[in-house]
C-alpha positions in Angstrom: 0.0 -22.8 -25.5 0.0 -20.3 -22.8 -3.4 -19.9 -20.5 -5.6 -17.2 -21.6 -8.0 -15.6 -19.0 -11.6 -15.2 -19.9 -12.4 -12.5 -17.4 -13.0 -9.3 -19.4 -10.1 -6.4 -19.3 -11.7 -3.5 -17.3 -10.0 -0.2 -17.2 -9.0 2.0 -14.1 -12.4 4.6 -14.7 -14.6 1.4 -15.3 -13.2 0.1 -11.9 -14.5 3.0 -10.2 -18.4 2.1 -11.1 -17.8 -1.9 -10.2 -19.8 -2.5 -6.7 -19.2 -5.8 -4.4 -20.5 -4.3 -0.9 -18.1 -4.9 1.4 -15.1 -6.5 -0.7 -11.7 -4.4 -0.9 -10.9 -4.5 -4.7 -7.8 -4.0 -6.9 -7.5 -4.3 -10.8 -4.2 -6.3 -12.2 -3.8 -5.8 -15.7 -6.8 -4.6 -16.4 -7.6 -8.4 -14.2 -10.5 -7.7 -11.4 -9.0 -8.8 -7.8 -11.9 -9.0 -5.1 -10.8 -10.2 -1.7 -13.1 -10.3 1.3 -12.5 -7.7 3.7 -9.3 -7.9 5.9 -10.1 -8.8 9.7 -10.2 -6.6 12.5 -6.7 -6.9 14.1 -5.6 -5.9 10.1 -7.8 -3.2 10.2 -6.6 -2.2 14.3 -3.1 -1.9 12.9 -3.2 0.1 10.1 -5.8 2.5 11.7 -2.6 2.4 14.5 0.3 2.6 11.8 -2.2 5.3 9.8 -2.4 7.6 12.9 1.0 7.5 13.8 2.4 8.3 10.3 -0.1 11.0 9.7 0.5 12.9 13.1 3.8 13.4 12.0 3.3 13.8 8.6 0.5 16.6 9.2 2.5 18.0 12.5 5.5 19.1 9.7 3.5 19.7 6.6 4.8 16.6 4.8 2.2 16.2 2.7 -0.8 13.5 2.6 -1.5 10.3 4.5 -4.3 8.2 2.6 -6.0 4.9 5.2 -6.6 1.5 3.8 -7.9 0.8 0.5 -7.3 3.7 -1.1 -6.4 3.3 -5.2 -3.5 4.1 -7.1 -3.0 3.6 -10.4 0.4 2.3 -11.3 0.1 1.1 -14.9 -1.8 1.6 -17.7 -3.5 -0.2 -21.0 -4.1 -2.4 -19.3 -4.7 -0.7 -16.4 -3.1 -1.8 -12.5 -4.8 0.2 -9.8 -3.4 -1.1 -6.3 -4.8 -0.4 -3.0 -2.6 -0.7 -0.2 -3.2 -0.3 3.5 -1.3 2.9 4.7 0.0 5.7 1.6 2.3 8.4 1.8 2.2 11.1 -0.7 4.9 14.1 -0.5 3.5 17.6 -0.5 5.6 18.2 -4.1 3.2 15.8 -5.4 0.2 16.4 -3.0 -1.7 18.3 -5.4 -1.4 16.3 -8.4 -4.4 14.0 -6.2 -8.0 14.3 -8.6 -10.7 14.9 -6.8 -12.3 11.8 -8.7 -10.6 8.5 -9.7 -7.3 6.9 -8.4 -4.1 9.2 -8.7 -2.0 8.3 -11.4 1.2 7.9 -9.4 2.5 5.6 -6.6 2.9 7.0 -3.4 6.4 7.9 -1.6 5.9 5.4 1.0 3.2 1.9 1.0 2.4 -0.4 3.8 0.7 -3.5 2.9 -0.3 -5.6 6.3 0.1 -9.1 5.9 -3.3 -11.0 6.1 -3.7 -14.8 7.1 -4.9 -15.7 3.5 -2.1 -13.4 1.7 0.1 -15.6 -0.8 4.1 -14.7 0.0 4.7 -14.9 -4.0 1.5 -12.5 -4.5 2.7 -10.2 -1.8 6.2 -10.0 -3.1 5.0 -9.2 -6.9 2.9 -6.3 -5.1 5.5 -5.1 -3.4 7.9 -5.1 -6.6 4.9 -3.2 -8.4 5.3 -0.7 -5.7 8.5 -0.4 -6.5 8.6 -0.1 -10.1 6.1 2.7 -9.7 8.4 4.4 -8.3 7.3 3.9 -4.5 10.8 5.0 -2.5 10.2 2.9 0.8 7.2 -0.4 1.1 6.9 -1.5 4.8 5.5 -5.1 4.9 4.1 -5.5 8.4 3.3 -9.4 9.3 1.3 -9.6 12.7 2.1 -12.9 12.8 5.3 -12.8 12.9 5.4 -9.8 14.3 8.0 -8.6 12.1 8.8 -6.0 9.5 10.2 -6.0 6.0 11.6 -2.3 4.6 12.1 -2.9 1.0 13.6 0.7 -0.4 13.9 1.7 -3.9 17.5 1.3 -4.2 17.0 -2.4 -3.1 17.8 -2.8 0.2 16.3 -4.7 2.2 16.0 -4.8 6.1 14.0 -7.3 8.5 12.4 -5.4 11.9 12.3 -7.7 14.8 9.2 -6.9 16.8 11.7 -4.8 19.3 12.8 -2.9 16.6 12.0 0.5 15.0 10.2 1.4 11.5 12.2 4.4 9.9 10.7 6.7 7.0 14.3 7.3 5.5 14.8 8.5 2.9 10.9 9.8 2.3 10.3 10.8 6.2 13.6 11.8 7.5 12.9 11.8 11.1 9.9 9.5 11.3 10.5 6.5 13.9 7.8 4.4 15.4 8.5 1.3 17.3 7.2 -1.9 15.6 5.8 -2.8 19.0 3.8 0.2 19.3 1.9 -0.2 15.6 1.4 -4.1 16.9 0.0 -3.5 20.2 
């Protein structure tokens, strides 16, 4: 017989009233997901990747750049709301944003830093959530590594060596930043 969790389904509306100072906070399934908060070099580089993507992004009047933690909610009944580190929403979609709650859409573009503590087969399943959403392009940035994954919609996938360049195509055509640069 199949394990059956006792943690009780919340939805996306009750997530917005649960309260763990402090903890960053996604729902699964209607599954609670509390993680202690990510560490300052995490926090350095997507404040780094965040301002670089939104200079551009706000320079052309691309739409909306949302910073770390923001929620999204992906699925519903029950509910997946998923909080990555660095969104990208299109200004088609821009205004579709509620000025309460998570937007009921996946962004354009998602980049999910690689903690210390992340799981590879947890990371992977968020990043194929992404995708199924409908997100067009998921950076994965590992610190460690210093290395990139692109994952795009279509399925293709392409590694960044820390020398290399992050691209926003198809969703940012024109957008390059040098891996380096967002690692520094």
């Amino acid at each position: 017989m199949p394990a059956r969790s006792t943690s009780p389904i919340i939805s996306a509306e009750e997530l917005l009233r649960v309260d763990f100072p402090g903890n960053a906070m996604e729902l699964v399934r209607g599954q609670l997901v509390v993680r202690e908060p990510p560490g300052t070099r995490h926090g350095s580089i997507a404040a780094r990747l965040t301002y670089l993507l939104a200079d551009y992004v706000y320079r052309h009047e691309l739409g909306v750049v949302c910073s770390q933690d923001t929620g999204f909610k992906l699925e519903s009944d029950p509910d997946t709301v998923r909080a990555p580190d660095v969104a990208f929403i299109g200004r088609a979609r821009a205004d579709q944003i509620p000025a309460r709650g998570y937007a009921a859409f996946a962004p354009d573009l998602v980049a999910e830093i690689v903690s210390p503590d992340d799981r590879p087969g947890e990371l992977l399943a968020k990043v194929g959530q992404w995708l199924d959403a409908g997100t067009q392009l998921v950076w994965v940035i590992d610190p460690l590594r210093a290395e990139a994954r692109m994952y795009r919609g279509n399925g293709e996938l392409r590694i960044v060596a820390s020398d290399g360049v992050l691209d926003g195509e198809p969703v940012l055509p024109g957008f390059a930043c040098a891996l380096a640069e967002v690692l520094r």
